[in-house]
PyMOL Python script that loads the backbone (N, CA, C, O; Angstrom):
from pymol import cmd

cmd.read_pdbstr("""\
ATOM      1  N   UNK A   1       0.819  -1.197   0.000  1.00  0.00           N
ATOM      2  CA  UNK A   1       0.000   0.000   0.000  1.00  0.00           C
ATOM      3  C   UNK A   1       0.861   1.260   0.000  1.00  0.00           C
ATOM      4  O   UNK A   1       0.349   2.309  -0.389  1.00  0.00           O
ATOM      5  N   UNK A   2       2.286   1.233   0.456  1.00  0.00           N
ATOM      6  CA  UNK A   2       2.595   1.949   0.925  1.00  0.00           C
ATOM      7  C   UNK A   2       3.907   2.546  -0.211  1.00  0.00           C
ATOM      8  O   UNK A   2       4.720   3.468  -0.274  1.00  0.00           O
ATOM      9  N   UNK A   3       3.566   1.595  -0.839  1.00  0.00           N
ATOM     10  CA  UNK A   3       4.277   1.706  -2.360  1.00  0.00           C
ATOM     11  C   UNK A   3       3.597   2.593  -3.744  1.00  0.00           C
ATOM     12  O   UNK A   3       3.978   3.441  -4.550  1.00  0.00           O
ATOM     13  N   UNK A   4       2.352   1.804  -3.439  1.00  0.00           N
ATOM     14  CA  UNK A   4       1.578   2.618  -4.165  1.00  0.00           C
ATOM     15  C   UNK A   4       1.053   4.102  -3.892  1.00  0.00           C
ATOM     16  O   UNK A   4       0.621   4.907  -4.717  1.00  0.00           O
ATOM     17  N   UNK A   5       1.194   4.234  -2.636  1.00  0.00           N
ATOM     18  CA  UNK A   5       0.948   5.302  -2.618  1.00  0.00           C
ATOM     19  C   UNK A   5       2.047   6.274  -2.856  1.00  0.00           C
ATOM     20  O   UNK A   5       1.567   7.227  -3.469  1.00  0.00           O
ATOM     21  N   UNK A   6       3.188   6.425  -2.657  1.00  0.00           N
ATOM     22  CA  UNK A   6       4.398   7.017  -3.028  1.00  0.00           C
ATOM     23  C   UNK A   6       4.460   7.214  -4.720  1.00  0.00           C
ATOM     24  O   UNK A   6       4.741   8.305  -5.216  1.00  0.00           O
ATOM     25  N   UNK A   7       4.166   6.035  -5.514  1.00  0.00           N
ATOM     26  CA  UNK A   7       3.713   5.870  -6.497  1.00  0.00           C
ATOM     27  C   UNK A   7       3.141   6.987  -7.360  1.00  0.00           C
ATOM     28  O   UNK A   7       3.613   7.779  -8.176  1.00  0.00           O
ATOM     29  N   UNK A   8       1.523   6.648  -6.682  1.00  0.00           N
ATOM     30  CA  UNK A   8       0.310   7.575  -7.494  1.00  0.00           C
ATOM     31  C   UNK A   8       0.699   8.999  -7.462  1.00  0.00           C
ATOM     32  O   UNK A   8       0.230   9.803  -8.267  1.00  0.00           O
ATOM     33  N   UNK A   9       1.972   9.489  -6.089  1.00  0.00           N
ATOM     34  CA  UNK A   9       1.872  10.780  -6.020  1.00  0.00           C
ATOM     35  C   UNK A   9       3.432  11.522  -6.182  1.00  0.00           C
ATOM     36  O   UNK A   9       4.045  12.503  -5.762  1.00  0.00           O
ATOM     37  N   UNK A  10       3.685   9.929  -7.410  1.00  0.00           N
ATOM     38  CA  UNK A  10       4.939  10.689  -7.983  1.00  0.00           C
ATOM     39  C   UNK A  10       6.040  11.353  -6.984  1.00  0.00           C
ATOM     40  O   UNK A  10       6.390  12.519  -7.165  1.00  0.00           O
ATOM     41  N   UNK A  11       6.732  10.337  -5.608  1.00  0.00           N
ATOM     42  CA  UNK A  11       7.487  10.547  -5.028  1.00  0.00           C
ATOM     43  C   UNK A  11       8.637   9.782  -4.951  1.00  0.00           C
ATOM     44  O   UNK A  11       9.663  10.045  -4.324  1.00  0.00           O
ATOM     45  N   UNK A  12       8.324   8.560  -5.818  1.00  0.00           N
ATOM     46  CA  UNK A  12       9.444   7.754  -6.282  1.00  0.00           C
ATOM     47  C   UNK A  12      10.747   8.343  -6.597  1.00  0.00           C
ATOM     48  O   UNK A  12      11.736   7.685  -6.919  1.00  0.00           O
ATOM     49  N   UNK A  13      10.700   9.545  -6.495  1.00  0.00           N
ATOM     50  CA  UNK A  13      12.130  10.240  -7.270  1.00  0.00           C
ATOM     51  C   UNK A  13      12.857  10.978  -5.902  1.00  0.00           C
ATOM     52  O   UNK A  13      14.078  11.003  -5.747  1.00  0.00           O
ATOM     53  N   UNK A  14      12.416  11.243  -5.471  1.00  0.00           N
ATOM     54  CA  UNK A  14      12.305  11.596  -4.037  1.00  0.00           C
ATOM     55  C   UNK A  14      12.941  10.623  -3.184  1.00  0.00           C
ATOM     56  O   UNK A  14      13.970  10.856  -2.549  1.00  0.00           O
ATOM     57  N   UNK A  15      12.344   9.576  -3.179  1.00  0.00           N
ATOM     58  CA  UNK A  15      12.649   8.620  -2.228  1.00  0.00           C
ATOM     59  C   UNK A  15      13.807   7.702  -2.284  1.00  0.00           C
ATOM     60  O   UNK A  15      13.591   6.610  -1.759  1.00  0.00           O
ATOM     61  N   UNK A  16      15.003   7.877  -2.800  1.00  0.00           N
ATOM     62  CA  UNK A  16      16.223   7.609  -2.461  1.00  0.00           C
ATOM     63  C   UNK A  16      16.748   7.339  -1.183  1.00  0.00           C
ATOM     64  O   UNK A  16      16.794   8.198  -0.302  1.00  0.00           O
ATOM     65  N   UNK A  17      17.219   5.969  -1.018  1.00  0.00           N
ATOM     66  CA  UNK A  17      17.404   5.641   0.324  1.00  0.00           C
ATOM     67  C   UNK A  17      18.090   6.728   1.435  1.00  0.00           C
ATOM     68  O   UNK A  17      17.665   6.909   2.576  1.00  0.00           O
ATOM     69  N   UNK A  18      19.143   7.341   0.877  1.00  0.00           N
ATOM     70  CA  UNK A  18      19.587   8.550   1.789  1.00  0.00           C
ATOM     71  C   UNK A  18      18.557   9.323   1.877  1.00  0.00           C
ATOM     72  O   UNK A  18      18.318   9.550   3.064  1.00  0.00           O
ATOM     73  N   UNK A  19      17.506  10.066   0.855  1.00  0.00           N
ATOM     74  CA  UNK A  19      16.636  10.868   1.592  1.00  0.00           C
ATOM     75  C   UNK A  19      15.931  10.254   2.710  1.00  0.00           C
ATOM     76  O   UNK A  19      15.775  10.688   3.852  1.00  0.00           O
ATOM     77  N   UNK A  20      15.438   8.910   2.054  1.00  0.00           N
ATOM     78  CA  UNK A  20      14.877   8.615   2.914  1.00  0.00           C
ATOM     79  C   UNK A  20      15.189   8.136   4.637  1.00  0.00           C
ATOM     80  O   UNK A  20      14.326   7.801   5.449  1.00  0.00           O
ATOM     81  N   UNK A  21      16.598   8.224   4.858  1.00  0.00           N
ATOM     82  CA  UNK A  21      17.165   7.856   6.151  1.00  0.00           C
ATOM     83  C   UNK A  21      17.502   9.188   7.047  1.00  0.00           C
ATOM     84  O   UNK A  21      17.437   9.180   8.276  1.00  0.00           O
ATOM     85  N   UNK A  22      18.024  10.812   5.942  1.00  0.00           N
ATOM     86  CA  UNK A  22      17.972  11.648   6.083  1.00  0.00           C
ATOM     87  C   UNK A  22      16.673  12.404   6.649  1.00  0.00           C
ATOM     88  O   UNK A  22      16.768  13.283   7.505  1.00  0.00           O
ATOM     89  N   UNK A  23      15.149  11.885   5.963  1.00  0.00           N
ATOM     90  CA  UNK A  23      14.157  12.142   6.820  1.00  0.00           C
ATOM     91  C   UNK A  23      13.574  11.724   7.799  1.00  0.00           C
ATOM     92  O   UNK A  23      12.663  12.331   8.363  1.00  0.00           O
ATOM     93  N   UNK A  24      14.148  10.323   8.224  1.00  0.00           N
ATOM     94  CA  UNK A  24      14.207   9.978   9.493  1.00  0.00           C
ATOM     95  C   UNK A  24      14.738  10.317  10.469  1.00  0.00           C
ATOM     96  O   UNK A  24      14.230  10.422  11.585  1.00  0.00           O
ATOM     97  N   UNK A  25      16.044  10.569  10.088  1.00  0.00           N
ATOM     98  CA  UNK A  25      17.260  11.047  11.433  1.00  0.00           C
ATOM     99  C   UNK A  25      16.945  12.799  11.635  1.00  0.00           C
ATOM    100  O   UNK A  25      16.507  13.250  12.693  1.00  0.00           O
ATOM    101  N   UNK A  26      17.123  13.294  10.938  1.00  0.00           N
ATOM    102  CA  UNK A  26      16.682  14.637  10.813  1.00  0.00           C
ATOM    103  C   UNK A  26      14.854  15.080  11.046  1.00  0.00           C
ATOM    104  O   UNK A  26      14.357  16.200  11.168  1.00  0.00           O
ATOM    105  N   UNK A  27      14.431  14.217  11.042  1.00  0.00           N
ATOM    106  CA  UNK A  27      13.105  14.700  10.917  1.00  0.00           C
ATOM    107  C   UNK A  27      12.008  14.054  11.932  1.00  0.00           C
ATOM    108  O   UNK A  27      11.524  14.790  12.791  1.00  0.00           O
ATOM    109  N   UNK A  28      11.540  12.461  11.837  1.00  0.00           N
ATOM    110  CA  UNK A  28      10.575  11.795  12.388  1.00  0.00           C
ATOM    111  C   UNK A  28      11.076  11.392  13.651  1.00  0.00           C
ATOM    112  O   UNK A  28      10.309  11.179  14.590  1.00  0.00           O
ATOM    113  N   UNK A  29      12.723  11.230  13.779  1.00  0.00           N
ATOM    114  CA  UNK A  29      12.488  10.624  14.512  1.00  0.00           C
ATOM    115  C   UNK A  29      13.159  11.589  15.680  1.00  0.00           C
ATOM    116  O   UNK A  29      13.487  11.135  16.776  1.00  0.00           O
ATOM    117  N   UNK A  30      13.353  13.263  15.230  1.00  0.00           N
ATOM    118  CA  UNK A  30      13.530  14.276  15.984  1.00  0.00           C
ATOM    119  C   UNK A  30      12.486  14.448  16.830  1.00  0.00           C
ATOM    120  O   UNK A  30      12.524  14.624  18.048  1.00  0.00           O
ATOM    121  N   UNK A  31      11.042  14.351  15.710  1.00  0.00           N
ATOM    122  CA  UNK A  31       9.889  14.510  16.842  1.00  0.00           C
ATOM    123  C   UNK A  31       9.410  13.668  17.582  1.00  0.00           C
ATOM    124  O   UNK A  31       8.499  13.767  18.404  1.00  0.00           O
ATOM    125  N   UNK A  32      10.280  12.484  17.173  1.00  0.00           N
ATOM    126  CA  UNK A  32       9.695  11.415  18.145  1.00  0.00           C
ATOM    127  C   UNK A  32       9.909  11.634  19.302  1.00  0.00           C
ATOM    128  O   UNK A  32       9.165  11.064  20.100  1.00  0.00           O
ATOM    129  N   UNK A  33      10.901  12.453  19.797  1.00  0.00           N
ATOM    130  CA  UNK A  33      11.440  12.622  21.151  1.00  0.00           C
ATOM    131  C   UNK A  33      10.907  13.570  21.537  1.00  0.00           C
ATOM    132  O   UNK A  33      11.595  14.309  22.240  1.00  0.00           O
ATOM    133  N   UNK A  34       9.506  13.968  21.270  1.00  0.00           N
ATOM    134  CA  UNK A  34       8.848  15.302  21.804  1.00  0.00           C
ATOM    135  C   UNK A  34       7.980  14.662  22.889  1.00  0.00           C
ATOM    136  O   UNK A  34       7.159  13.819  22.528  1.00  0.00           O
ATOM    137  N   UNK A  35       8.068  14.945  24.033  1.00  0.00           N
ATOM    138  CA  UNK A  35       7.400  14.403  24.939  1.00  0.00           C
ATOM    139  C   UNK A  35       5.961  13.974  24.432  1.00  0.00           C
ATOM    140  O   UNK A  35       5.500  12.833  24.398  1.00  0.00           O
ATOM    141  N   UNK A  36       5.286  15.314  23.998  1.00  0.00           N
ATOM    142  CA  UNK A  36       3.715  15.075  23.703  1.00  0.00           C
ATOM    143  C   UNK A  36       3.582  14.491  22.607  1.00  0.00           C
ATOM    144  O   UNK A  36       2.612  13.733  22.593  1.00  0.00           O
ATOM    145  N   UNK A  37       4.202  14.537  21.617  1.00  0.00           N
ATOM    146  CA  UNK A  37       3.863  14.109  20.047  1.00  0.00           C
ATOM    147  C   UNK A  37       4.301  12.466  19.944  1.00  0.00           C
ATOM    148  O   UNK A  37       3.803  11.904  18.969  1.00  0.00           O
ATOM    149  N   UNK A  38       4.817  11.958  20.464  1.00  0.00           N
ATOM    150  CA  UNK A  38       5.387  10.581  19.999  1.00  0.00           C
ATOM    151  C   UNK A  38       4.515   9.359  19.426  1.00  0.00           C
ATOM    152  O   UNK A  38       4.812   8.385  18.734  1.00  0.00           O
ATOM    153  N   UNK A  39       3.490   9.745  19.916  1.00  0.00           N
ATOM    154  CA  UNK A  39       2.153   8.360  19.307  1.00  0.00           C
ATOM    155  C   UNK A  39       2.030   8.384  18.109  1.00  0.00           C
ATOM    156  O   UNK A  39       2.075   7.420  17.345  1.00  0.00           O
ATOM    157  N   UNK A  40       1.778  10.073  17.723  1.00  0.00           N
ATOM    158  CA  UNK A  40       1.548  10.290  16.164  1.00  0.00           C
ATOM    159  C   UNK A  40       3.139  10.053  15.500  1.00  0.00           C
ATOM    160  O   UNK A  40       3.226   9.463  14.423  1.00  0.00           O
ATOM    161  N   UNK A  41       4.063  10.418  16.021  1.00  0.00           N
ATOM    162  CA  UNK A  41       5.738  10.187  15.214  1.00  0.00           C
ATOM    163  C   UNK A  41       5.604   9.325  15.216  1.00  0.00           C
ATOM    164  O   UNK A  41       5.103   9.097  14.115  1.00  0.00           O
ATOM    165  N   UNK A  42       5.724   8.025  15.980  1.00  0.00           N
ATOM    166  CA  UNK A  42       5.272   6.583  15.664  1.00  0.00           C
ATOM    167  C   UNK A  42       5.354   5.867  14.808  1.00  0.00           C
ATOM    168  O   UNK A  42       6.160   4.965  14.582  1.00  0.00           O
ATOM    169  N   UNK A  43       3.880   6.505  13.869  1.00  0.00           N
ATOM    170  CA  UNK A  43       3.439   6.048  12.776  1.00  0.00           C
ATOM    171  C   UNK A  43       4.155   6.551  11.607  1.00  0.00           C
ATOM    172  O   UNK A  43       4.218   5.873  10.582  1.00  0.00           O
ATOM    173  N   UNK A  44       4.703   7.712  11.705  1.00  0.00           N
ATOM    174  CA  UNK A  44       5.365   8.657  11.056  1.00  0.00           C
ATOM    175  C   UNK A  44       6.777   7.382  10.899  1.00  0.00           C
ATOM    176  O   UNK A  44       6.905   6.784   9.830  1.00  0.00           O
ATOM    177  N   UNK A  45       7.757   7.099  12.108  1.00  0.00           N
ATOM    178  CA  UNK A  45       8.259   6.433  11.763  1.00  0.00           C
ATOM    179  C   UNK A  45       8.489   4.878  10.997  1.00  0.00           C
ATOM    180  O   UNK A  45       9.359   4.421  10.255  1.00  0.00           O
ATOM    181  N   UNK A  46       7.616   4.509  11.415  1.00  0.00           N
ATOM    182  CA  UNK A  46       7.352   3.118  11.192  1.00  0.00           C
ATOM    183  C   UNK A  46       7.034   2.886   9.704  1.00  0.00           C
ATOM    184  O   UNK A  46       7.144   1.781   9.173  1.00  0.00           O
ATOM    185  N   UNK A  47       6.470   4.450   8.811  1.00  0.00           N
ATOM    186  CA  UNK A  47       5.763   4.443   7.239  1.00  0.00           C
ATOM    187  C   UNK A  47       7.177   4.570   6.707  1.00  0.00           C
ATOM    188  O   UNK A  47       7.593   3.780   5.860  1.00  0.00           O
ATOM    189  N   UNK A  48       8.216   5.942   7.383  1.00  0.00           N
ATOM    190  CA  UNK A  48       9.498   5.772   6.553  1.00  0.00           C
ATOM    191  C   UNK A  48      10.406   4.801   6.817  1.00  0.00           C
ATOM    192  O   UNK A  48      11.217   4.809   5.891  1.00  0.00           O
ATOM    193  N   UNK A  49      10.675   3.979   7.603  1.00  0.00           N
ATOM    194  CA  UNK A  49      10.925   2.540   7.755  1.00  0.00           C
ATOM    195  C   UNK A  49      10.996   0.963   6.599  1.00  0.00           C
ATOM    196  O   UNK A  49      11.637  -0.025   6.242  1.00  0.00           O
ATOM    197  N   UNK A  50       9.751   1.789   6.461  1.00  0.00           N
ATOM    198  CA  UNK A  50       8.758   0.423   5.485  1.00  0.00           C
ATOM    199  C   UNK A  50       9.092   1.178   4.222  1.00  0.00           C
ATOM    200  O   UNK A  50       8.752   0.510   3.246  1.00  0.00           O
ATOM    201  N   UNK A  51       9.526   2.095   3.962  1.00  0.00           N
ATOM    202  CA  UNK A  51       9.202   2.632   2.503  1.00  0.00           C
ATOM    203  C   UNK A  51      10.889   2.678   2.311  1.00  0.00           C
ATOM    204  O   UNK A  51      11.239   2.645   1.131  1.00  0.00           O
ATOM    205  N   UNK A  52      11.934   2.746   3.272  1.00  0.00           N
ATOM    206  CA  UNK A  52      13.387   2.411   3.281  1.00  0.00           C
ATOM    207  C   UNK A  52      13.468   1.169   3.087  1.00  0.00           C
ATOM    208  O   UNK A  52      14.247   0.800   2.208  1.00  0.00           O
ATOM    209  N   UNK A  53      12.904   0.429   3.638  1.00  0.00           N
ATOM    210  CA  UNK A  53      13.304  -1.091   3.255  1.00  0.00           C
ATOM    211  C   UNK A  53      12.478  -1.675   1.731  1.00  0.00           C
ATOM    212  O   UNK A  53      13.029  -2.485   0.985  1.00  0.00           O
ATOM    213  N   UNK A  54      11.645  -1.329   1.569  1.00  0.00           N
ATOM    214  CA  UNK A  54      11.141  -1.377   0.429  1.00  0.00           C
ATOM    215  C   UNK A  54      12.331  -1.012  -1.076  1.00  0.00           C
ATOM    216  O   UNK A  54      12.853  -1.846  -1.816  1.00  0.00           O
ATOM    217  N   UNK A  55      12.434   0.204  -1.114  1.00  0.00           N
ATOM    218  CA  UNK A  55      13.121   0.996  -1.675  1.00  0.00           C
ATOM    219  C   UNK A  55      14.791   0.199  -1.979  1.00  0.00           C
ATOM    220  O   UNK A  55      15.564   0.133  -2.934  1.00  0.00           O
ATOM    221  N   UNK A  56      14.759  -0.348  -0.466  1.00  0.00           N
ATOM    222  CA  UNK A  56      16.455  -0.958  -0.889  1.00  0.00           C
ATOM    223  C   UNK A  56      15.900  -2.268  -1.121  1.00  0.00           C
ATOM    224  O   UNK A  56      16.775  -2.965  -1.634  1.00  0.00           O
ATOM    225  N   UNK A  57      15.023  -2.786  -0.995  1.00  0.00           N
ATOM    226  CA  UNK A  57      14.729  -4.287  -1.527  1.00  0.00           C
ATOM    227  C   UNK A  57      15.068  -4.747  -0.374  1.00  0.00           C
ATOM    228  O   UNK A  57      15.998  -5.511  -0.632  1.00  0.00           O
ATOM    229  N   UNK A  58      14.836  -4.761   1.108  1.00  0.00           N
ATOM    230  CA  UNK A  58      15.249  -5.507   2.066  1.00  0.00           C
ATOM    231  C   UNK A  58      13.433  -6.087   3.383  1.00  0.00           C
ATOM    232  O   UNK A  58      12.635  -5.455   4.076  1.00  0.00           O
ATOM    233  N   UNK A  59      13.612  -7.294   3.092  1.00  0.00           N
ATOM    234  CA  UNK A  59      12.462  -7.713   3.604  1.00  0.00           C
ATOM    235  C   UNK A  59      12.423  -7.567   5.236  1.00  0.00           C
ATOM    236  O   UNK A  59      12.841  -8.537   5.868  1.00  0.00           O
ATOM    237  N   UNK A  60      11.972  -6.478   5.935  1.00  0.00           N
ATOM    238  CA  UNK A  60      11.964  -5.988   6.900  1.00  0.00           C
ATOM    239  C   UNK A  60      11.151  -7.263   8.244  1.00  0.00           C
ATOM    240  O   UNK A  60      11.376  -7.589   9.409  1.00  0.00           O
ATOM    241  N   UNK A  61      10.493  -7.496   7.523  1.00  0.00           N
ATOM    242  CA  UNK A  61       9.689  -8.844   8.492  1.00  0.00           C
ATOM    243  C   UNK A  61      11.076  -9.496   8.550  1.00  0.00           C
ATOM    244  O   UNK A  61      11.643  -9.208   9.605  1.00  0.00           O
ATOM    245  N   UNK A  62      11.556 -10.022   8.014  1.00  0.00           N
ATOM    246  CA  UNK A  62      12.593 -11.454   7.896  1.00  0.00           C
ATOM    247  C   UNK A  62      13.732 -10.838   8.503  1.00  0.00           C
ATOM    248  O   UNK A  62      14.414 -11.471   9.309  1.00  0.00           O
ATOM    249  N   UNK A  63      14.064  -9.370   8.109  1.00  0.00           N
ATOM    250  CA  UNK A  63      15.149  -8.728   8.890  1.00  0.00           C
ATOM    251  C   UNK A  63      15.253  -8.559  10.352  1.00  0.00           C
ATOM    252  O   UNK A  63      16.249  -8.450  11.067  1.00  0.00           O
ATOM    253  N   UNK A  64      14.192  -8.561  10.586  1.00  0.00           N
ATOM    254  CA  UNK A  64      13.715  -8.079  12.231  1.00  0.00           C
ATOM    255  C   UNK A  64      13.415  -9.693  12.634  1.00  0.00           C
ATOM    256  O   UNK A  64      13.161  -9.769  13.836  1.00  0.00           O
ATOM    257  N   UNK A  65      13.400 -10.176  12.382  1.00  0.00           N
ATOM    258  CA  UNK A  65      12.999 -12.019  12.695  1.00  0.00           C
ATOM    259  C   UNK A  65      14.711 -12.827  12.620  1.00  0.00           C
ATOM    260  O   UNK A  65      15.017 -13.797  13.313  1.00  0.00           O
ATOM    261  N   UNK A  66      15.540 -12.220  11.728  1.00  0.00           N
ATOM    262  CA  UNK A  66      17.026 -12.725  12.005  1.00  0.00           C
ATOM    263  C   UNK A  66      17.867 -11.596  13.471  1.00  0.00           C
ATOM    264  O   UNK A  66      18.784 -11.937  14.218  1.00  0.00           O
ATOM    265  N   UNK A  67      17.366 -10.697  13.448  1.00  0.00           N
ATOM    266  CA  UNK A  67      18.294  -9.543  14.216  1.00  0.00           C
ATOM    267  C   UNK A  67      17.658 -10.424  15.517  1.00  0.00           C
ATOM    268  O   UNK A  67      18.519 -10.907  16.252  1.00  0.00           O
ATOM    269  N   UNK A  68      16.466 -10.645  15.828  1.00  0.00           N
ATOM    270  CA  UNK A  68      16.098 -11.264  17.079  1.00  0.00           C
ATOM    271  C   UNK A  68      16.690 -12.799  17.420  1.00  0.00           C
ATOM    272  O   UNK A  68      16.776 -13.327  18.529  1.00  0.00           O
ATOM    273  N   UNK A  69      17.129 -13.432  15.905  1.00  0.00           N
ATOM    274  CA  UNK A  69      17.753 -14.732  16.199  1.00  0.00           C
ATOM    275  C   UNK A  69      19.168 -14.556  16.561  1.00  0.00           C
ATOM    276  O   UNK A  69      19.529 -15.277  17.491  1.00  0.00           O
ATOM    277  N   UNK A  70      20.200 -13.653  15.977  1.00  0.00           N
ATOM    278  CA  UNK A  70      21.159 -12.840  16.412  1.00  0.00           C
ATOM    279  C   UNK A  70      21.258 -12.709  17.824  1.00  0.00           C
ATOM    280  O   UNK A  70      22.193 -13.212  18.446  1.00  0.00           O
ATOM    281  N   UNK A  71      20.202 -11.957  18.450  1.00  0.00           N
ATOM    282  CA  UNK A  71      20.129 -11.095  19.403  1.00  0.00           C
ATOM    283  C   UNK A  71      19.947 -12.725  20.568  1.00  0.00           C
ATOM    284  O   UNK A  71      20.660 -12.763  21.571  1.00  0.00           O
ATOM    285  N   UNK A  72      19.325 -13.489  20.383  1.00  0.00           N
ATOM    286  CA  UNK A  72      18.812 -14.514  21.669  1.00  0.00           C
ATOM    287  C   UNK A  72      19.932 -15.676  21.420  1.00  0.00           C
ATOM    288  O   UNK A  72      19.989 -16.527  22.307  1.00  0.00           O
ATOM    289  N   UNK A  73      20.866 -15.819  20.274  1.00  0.00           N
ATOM    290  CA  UNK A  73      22.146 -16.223  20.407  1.00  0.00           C
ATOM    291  C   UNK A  73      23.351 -15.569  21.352  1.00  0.00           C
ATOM    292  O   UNK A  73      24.091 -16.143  22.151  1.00  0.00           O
ATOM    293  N   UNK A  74      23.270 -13.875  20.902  1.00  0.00           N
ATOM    294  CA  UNK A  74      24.336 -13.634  21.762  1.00  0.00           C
ATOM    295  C   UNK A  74      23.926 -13.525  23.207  1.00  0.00           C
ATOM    296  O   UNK A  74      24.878 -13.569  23.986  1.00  0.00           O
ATOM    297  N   UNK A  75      22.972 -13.420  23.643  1.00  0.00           N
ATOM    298  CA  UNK A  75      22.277 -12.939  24.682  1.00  0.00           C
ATOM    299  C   UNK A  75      21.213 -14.082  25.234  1.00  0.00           C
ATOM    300  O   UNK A  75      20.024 -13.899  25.493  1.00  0.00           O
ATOM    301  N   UNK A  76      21.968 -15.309  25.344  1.00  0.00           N
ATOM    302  CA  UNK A  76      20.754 -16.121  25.992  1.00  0.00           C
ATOM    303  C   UNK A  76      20.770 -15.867  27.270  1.00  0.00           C
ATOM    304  O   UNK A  76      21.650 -15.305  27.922  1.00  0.00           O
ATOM    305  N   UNK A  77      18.928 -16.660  27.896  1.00  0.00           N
ATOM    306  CA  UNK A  77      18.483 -16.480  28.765  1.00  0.00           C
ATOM    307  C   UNK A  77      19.052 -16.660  30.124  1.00  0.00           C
ATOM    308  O   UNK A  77      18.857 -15.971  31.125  1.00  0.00           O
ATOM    309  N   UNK A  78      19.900 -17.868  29.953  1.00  0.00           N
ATOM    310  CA  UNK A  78      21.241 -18.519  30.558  1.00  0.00           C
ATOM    311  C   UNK A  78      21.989 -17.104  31.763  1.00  0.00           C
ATOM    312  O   UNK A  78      22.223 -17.028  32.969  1.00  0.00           O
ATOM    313  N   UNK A  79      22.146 -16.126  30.473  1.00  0.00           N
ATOM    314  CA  UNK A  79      23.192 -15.179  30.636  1.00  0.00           C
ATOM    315  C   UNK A  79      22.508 -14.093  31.337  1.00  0.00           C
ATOM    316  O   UNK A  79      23.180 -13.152  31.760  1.00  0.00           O
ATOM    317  N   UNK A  80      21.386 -14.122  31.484  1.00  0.00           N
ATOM    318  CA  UNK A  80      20.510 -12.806  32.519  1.00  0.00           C
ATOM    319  C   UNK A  80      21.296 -12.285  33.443  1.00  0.00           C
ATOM    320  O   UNK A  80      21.929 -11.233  33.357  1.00  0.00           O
ATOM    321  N   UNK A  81      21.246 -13.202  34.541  1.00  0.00           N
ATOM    322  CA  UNK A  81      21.992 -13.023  35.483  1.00  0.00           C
ATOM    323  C   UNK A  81      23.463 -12.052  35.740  1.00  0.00           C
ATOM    324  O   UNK A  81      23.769 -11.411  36.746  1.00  0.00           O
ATOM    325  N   UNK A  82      24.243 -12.216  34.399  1.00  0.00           N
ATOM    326  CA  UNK A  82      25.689 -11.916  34.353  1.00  0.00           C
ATOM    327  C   UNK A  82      25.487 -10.319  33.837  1.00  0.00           C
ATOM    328  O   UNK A  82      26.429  -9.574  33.567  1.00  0.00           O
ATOM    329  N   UNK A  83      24.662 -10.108  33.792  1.00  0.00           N
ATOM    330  CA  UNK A  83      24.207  -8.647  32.891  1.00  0.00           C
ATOM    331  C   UNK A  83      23.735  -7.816  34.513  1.00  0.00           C
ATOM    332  O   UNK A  83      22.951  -8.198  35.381  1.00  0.00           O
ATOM    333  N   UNK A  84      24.590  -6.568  34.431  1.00  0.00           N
ATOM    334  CA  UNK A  84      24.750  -5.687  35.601  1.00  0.00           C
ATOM    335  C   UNK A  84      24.019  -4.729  35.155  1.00  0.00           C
ATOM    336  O   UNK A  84      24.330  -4.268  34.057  1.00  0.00           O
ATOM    337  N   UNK A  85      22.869  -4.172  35.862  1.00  0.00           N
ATOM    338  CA  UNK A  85      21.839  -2.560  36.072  1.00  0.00           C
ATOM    339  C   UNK A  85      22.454  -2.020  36.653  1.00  0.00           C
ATOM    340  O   UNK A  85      22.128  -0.888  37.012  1.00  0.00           O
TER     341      UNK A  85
END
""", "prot")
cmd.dss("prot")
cmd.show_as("cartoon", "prot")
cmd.util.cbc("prot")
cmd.orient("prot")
């Protein structure tokens, strides 16, 4: 959906992965850190996210499903304990 819509409104040219990481870091996810606004940045982030991974051809479900297999390899449950607050 989120293709097409970039699409119909002729932003495909626009959306170059640096812009598009450039309007994240610089932009969505500046306001994300606004105390009051963050519910709506959110969504804000999560659309340029999906439209970055799109864009570079990278399957974001499967990416985020290996980073967590990554993540519970280096970090098993085992190891809680050894991890200092």
């Amino acid at each position: 959906m989120l293709a097409v819509f970039a699409r119909e409104r002729d932003w495909e040219s626009f959306h170059s992965p640096r812009n598009l990481l450039l309007a994240l870091v610089f932009g969505e996810v500046g306001e994300l850190s606004e105390i009051f606004q963050w519910r709506g940045e959110l969504s804000d982030v999560i659309l340029y996210l999906v439209r970055l991974a799109h864009v570079c051809n990278v399957n974001l479900g499967e990416a985020a499903l290996e980073k967590l297999r990554k993540n519970a390899s280096k970090y098993p449950v085992d190891n809680r304990q050894l991890i200092k607050h």
